[in-house]
C-alpha positions, 0 to 999 in steps of 0.5 A: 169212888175212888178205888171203882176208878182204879179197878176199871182202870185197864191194867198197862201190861194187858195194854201193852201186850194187847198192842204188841199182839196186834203189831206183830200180826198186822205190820207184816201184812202192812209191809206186804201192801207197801212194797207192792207199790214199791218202784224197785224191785226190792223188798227191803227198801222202798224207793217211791210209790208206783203202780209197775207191779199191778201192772206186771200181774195185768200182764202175766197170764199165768197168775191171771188163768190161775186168778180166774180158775180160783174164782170158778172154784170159788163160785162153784164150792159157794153155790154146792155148799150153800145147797147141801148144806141149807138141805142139812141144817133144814134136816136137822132142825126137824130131827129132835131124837139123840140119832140127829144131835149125834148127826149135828155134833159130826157136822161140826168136826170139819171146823175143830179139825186140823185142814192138813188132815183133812186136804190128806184124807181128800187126797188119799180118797180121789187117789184110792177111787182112781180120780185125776187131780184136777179143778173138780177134785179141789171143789169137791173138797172144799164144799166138803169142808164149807158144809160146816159153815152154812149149816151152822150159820142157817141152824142159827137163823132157824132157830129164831123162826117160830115153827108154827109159821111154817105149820100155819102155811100148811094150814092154809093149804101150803104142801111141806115142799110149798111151806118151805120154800114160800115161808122158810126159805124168804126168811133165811136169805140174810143167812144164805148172803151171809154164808154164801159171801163167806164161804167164797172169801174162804175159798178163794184165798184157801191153799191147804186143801188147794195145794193137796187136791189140785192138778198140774194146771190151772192152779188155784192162785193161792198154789200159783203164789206159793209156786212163785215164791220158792224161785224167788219173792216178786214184788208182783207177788205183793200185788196179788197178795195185796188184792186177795187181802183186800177182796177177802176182807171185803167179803168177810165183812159183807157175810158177816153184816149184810143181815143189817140190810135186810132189816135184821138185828142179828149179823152171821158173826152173832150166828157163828158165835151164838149170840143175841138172836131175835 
């Protein structure tokens, strides 16, 4: 009994390293929200609590236009994406030959493949067909890169619906289109939430792909930061980024658990990870 104790004791160097790990990835981003409520406009040392640089981004209508350009882009690459790719993964799962796990296999390479490479290859494409860079250039790159994720996020909702409700809504004289879209689809809503609030929150807070298909204005917020930055850290700056930080984290969790308030046991992180399905 005594060595079983010791065994499941958690070693102190794995412990250690485990909150070093944590420290140096979450005490930057503490010390961003912090100074954001700084009274000074300084970013070594802290004066007292204020609101002043909240009240700075209110005022500046250049972060402000950049704020609501990201929201429609956003919004649009959310609804594009959610389309095209619930369309895909509803294609696939009906395509058992070796041609659809190749066509399954490719779907996949957008979220194992560096997003530098695939921002250049976006620009390289809207230069070489002769489309102006513009709010349009960087939707379409990004429902090309959020397809992956609404894809797989549905195929593993599918995969826990019985082929055989759809087939018995046939039966009772439903078309192929009315047994999809009064049987399959009801019960892909908690996927559709799931994805759809996720892929918003990688949107929104998106600047690789932003950064290489956008124009000269409005630009996406996350360029308008970086923009920012390279004349000078405001602590206005830490205010935005506080707000992004805090809408994505926020939207993230509601992708990944909202299923819980449809009655369902599975969260989009179990579909994402491929665990328990029910």
């Amino acid at each position: 009994m005594a060595r079983a104790r010791k065994l499941e004791r958690k070693p102190p160097f794995a412990v250690g390293m485990t909150v070093i790990f944590f420290a140096w990835l979450y005490l930057p981003i503490l010390a961003v929200a912090l100074f954001s409520f700084n009274d000074k406009k300084s970013l070594s040392s802290f004066g007292g609590f204020s609101l002043r640089w909240y009240d700075d981004l209110v005022h500046n209508d250049a972060l402000l236009d950049s704020l609501v350009a990201s929201l429609k882009i956003a919004t649009v690459a959310t609804l594009g994406s959610l389309l095209l790719g619930t369309m895909l993964a509803l294609g696939l799962e009906r395509v058992r030959s070796r041609r659809g796990r190749v066509i399954g296999t490719i779907t996949l390479l957008p979220l194992v493949t560096p997003e530098i490479v695939t921002g250049v290859a976006a620009l390289l494409l809207f230069t070489g067909i002769g489309l102006k860079l513009s709010l349009t250039t960087v939707i379409l790159a990004e429902i090309t890169f959020s397809i992956a994720y609404v894809t797989v996020i549905v195929r593993g909702r599918l995969v826990g619906i019985a082929g055989e409700v759809e087939e018995a809504a046939r039966d009772l004289g439903c078309t192929p289109f009315q047994a999809v879209r009064l049987v399959t689809l009801p019960s892909l809503i908690p996927a559709l939430v799931g994805a759809g609030l996720l892929v918003f929150a990688l949107v929104f807070d998106d600047f690789v792909l932003a950064f290489f298909t956008t124009g000269v204005d409005p630009q996406p917020l996350p360029v308008r930061v970086y923009s920012s930055i390279r004349f000078g850290v405001s602590p206005a700056i830490n205010a935005i980024g506080t707000l992004m930080l805090v809408a994505s984290a926020l939207l993230i969790a509601a992708g990944l658990w909202i299923p819980r308030l449809f009655n369902r046991d599975t969260s989009s992180l179990d579909l994402i990870t491929g665990g328990d399905r029910k």
